[in-house]
N, C-alpha and C positions, 0 to 999 in steps of 0.2 A: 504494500500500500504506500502512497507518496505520503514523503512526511510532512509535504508543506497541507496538506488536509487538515481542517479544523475538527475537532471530535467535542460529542457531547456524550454525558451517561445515559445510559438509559435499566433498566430492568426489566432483568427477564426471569418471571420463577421468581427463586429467591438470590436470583446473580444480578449483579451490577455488572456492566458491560460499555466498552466505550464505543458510538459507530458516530459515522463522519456527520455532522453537523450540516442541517439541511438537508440529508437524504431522503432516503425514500422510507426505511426505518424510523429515523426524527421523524417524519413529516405524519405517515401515515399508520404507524405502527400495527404494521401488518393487515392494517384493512384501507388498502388505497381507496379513492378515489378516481376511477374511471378516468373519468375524462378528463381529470389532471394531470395523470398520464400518458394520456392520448395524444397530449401537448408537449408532450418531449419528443422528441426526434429522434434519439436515440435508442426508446421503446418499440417503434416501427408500426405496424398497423397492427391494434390491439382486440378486434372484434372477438376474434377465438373465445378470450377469457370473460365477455361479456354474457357468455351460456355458462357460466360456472359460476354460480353463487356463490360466495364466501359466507360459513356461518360463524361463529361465537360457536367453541365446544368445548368440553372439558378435556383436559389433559392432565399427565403426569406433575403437569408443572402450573395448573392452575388454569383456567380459562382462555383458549387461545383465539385468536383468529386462523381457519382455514378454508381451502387448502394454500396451501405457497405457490406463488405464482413468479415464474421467471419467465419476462416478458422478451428477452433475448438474450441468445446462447448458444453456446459452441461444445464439440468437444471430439475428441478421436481415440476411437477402443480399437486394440487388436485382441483378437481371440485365439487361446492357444491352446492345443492340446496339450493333457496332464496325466500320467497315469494314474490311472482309478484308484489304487491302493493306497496312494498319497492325499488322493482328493478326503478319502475316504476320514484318515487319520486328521484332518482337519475339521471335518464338518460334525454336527452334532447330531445324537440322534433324537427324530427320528430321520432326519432330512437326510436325502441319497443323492449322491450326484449322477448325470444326466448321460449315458453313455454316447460318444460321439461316433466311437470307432472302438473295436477290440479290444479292449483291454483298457480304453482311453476316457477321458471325459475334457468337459470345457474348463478353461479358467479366462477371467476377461479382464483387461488391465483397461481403465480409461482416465484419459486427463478433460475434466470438464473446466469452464470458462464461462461464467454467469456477466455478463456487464451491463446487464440492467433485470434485478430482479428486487422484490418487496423488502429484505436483508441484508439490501446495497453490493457492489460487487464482489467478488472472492475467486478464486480457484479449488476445487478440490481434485483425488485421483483416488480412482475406487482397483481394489482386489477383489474379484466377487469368484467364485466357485456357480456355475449354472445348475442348478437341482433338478429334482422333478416335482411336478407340480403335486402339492398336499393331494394323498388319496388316488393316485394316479395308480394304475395297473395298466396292464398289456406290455407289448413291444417300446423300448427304448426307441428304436427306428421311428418308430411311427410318432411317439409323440414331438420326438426332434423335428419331423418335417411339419407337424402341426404348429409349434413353436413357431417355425420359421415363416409357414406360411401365412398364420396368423399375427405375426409380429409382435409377440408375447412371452416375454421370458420368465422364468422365475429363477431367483439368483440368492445364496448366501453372502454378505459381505464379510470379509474379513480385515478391509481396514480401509477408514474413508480420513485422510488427514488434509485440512483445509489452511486458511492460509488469514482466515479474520477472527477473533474473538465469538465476534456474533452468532456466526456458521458453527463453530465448535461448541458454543453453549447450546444454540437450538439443538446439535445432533446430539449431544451428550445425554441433554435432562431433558429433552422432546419427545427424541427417542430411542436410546439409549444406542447409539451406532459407535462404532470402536472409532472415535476422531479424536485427533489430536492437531497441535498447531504448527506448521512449518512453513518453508519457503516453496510456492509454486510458480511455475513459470508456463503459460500457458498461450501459444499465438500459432493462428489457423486463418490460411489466407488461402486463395484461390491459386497459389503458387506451390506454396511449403507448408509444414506442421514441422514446429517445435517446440516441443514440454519437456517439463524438468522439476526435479522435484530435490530437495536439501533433505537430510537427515535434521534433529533436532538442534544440532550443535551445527549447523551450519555450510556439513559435508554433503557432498554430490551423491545422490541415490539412486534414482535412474534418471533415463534422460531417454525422450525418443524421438527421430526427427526422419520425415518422408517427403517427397515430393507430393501434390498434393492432386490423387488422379481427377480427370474432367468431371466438374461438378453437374449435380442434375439441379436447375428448379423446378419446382413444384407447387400447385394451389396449396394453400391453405388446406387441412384435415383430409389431403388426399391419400396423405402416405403414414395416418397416425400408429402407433405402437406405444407399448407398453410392456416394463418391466415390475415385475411384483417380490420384494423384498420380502425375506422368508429370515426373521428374530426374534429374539427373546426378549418382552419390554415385561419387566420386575418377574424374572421366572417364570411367565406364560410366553404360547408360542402367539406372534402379532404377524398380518402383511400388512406390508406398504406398498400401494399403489403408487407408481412416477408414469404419468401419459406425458408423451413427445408429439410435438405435430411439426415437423421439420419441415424448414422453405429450400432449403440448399443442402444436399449431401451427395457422399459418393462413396460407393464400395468395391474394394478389389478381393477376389477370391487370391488366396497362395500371393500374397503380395511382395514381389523379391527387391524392393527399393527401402523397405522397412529398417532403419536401424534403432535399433532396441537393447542397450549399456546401461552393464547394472555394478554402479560403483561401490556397494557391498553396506549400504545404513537399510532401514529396517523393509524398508518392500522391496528392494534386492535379495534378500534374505527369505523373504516371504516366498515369492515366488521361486527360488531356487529349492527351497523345503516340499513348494507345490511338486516338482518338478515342471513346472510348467515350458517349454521348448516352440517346438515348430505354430509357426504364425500360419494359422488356417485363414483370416478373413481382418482387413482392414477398414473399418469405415470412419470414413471423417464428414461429420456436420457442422456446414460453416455455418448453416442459420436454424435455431428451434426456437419454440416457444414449449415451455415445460411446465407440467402442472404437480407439485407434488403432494399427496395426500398425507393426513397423518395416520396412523400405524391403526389398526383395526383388530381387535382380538380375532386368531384362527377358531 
């Protein structure tokens, strides 16, 4: 965050937390107004979130406004195979991971890029393991391509570390997501992608940086998807719903321009425990609009 940024307190829960002074946090604390933000430019065209009511609900952490609304945003995941025995030793039960191939399962590494959302800007980078969906039977095979065809993942996280106060307190006491605070570095351009993320102390942890393949645009809600967070909020099993409605992306199968250096702080570590290896599928979103809900008893 730039240090010449003015900050004000605010409370969240029972934290005091500092966000930048005049934002969208200051201003609107988590129940915007419309069409005051419709008036930024930097928001883009807002109609989308105009079908989603924001309510007043209770939460962990006392009455909140939802769902969160990230009015634009970016971010690029590769997906990699992990052998199953690994995924395995990570994940908790009852949750199984999602077989891809033989022996294999998913792991998805993604660096996201929020620059105009309710929580004011931030980066985060998620580690998730892809499960199967609560209650799910039959063929692995089939429900993979149902996934995919449907655009609906369901994913365990195992470590989401952000790069604001703000984000870290809402993931912490919201919803109880493994975050912590570090240096992100996060830029996606119609050319290149390159992210990067510090260890605590300040050291290089990974880093990944591609050429950026031919983008598609798209109407509005043509290409929507949705990932479903599979957690434990105070020892019950909770999803989280996140819908995506992306204006600009692109995807490459087996992507061989991908470079992906893992200078050894703690989601280098991570994913080397996953085993996680060969990059099956790259996709990079230069424009979303994100909606994310809060956690829902299973």
């Amino acid at each position: 965050m730039k240090s010449n940024k003015q900050f004000t307190e605010v409370e969240f829960g029972q934290q005091k937390v500092s966000v930048p002074k005049g934002g969208y946090y200051d201003r609107f604390r988590m129940n915007p107004d419309l069409d005051e933000v419709a008036q930024d430019p930097a928001a883009g065209n807002i109609d989308f979130f105009r079908k989603i009511p924001k309510k007043r609900v209770e939460s962990r952490v006392g009455p909140v406004w939802a769902p969160n609304f990230y009015y634009r945003s970016s971010n690029v995941q590769v997906l990699m195979l992990a052998p199953l025995k690994l995924l395995k030793k990570k994940l908790p039960a009852p949750l199984e991971p999602l077989h891809a191939l033989p022996g294999y399962g998913l792991v998805a590494l993604t660096f996201f890029h929020y620059s105009v959302c309710d929580n004011d800007p931030y980066n985060e980078v998620s580690v998730a393991i892809v499960v199967r969906k609560p209650g799910a039977h039959g063929p692995h095979a089939l429900e993979l391509a149902n996934s995919i065809r449907q655009r609906h993942f369901y994913a365990h996280v195992l470590a989401l570390p952000v790069d604001t106060e703000i984000a870290r307190v809402r993931g912490v006491y919201g919803y109880q997501l493994p975050k912590w605070l570090t240096e992100i570095h996060v830029e996606i351009n119609a050319k290149q992608v390159n992210a990067s993320l510090t260890d605590t102390t300040g050291k290089p942890d990974l880093s990944l940086s591609t050429v950026t393949p031919p983008l598609k645009q798209v109407k509005s809600e043509s290409r929507m998807s949705q990932a479903t967070m599979l957690h434990q909020v105070d020892g019950k099993w909770h999803q989280t719903h996140v819908q995506s409605n992306p204006l600009s992306f692109t995807q490459k199968l087996l992507p061989r321009q991908v470079k992906l250096v893992r200078h050894g702080g703690p989601l280098s570590q991570l994913l080397d425990e996953l085993g996680a290896s060969r990059i099956l599928r790259l996709d990079v979103v230069e424009d979303a609009q994100v909606v994310l809900n809060l956690p829902q008893p299973l």
